[in-house]
Structures are given as structure tokens and as C-alpha cells.
N, C-alpha and C positions, 0 to 999 in steps of 0.2 A: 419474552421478546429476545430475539438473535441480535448479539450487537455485530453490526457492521463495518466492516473498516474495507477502504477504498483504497484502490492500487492504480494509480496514474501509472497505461502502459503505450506501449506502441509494437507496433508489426514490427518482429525481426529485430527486437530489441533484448540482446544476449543480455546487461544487465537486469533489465524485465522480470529472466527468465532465473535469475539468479537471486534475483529478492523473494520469489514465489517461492523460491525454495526454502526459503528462512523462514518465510511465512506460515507458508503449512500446517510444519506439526506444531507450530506456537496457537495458530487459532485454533487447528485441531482440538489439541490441548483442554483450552479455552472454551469449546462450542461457539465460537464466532466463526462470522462467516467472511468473506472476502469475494468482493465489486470488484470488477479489471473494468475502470475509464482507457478507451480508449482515445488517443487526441487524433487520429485519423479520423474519431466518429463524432468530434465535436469541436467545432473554430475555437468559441469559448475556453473551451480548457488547452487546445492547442497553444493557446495564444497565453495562458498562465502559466503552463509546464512544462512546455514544450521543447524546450533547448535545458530542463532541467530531470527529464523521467532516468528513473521511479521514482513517483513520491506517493509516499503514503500521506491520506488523509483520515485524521481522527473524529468522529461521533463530535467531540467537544471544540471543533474545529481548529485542533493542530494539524501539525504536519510535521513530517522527517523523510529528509530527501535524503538520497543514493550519497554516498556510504553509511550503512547501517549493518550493525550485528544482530544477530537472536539475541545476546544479554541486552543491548540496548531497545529491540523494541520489547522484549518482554515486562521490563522494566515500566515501556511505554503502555502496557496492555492491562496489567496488573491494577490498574483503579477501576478499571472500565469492567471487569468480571463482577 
């Protein structure tokens, strides 16, 4: 089974586009995959992240919002492999 990890984004959101990039070759890496939540596609989550995106949400229901390093989410990924 693929583990999944969730990317709270939004339209024209340069840091967004800047976490993805961290992300990448870490799940690459990894063979996990990565969800982009859109809060333009859901009130719900608008209404939870919305004045807070990117945030990442974890399988074990953490989370680690915008600012974030590769060392730090790698750190973050490494039990979940």
C-alpha cells in the first residue's frame, strides 16, 4: 500500500508551489505519493487552512504548516516508510 501524504493548496499559491518542490524528490525517494486538497474545492477545509496553506497533513493525523525544510519533513516521513 502507497502511503499518502496530503498537500493543503490553493490557486496561484507561490508558496504552494514551493513546498511541492521540497516534496518531490522526498516522496519520490520514499514511493509515496502526494494529494493536493484544494480549499477552493472544499468550504471544509477552506474554513481549517485557509488563511494557513501549505500544510501538510500526515496518514497519523499530524500536520506541519508553511515554513518547512526537506531536513524537517524528511525527518517527518521516515517512520511512515
Amino acid at each position: 500500500m502507497t502511503v499518502q501524504i496530503r498537500l493543503v493548496t490553493g490557486t496561484h499559491c507561490h508558496l504552494c508551489e514551493q513546498a511541492k518542490a521540497i516534496l518531490q524528490p522526498l516522496l519520490s525517494a520514499r514511493q509515496m505519493q502526494l494529494l493536493e486538497l484544494n480549499i477552493e474545492d472544499d468550504p471544509t477545509v477552506a474554513e481549517l487552512y485557509g488563511l494557513r496553506i501549505p500544510v501538510l497533513l500526515f496518514p497519523d493525523g499530524s500536520e506541519k504548516g508553511w515554513p518547512f525544510t526537506a531536513a524537517q519533513i524528511a525527518r517527518m516521513l521516515d517512520p511512515l516508510v
